[in-house]
PAMI-84977 format. One record per residue (C-alpha): residue number from 1; residue in one letter; chain; z negated, x, y. Coordinates in nm, 3 decimals. Layout:
# residues N
+------+------+-------+---------+---------+---------+
: paro : sefi : lolum :      zz :      xx :      yy :
+------+------+-------+---------+---------+---------+
:  NUM :    a :     A :       Z :       X :       Y :
...
+------+------+-------+---------+---------+---------+
//
This chain:
# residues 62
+------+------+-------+---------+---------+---------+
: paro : sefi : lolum :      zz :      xx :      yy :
+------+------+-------+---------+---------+---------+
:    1 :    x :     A :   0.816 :   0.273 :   2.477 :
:    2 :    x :     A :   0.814 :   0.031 :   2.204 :
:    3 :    x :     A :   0.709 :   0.162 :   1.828 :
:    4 :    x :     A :   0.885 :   0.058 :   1.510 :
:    5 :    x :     A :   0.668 :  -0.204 :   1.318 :
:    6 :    x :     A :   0.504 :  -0.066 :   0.975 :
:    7 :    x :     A :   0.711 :  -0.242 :   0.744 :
:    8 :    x :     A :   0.490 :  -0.496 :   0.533 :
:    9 :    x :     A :   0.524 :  -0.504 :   0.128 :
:   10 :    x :     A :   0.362 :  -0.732 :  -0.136 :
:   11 :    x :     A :   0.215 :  -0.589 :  -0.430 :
:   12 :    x :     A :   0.507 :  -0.602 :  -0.642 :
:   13 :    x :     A :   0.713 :  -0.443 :  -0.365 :
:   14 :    x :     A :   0.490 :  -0.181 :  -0.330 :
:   15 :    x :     A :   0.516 :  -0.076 :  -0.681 :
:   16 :    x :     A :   0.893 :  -0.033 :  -0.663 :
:   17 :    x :     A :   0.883 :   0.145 :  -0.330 :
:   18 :    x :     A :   0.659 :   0.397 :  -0.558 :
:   19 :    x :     A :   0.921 :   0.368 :  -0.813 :
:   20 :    x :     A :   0.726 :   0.216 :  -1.089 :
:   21 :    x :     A :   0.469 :   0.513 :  -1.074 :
:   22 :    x :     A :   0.222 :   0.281 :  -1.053 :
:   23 :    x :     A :   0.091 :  -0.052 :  -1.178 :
:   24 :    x :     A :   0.022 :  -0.340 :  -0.992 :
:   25 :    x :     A :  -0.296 :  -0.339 :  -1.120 :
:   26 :    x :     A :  -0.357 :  -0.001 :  -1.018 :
:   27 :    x :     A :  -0.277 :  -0.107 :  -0.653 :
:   28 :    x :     A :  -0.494 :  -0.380 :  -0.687 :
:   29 :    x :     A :  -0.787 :  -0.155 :  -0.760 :
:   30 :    x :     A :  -0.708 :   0.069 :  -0.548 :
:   31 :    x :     A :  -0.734 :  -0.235 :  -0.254 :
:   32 :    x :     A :  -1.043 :  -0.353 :  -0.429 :
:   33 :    x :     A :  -1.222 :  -0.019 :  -0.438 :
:   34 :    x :     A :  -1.138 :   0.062 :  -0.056 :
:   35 :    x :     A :  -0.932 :   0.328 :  -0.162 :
:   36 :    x :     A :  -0.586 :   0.181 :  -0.028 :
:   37 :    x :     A :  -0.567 :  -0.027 :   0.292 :
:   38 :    x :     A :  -0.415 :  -0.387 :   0.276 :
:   39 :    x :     A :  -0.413 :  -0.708 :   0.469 :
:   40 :    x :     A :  -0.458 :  -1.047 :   0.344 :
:   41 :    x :     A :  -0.212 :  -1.323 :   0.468 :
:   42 :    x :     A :  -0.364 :  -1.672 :   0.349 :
:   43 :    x :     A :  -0.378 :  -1.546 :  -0.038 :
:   44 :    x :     A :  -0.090 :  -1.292 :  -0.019 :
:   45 :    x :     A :  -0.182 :  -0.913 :   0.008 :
:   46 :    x :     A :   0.000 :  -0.701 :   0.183 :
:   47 :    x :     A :   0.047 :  -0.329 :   0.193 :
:   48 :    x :     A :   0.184 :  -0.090 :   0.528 :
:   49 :    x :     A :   0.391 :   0.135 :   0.389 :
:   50 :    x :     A :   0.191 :   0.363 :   0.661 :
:   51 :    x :     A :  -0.133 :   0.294 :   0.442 :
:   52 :    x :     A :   0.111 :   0.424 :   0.099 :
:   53 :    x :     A :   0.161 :   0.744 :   0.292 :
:   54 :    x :     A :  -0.165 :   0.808 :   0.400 :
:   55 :    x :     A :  -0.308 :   0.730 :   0.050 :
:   56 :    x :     A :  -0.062 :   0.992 :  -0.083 :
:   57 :    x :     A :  -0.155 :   1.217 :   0.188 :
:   58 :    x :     A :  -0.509 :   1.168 :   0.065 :
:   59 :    x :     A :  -0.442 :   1.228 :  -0.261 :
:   60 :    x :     A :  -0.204 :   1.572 :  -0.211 :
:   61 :    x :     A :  -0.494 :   1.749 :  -0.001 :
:   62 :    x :     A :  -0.773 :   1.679 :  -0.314 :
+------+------+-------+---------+---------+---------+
//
């Protein structure tokens, strides 16, 4: 069985998927701080939309 790929978002991207609840900035030290997984493509970073979830996730059970 084959699994859907995670969908892969810049920053920008990421902040409209949230709906503008967020800054890119915010995202960006969220990355920086370990908080918010990401991968780095040559100087692009990238965000799973998994990673969003589970951040969320994170953040509902505190």
């Amino acid at each position: 069985m084959q699994s859907t790929p995670d969908r892969l978002m810049s920053v920008p991207q990421a902040v409209t998927y949230l709906d503008d609840a967020v800054s890119a900035t915010t995202l960006r030290r969220l990355i920086a701080g370990g908080h918010l997984r990401s991968v780095r493509v040559g100087a692009r970073v990238l965000i799973r939309v998994s990673a969003i979830e589970e951040y969320l996730n994170r953040a509902d059970e505190q």
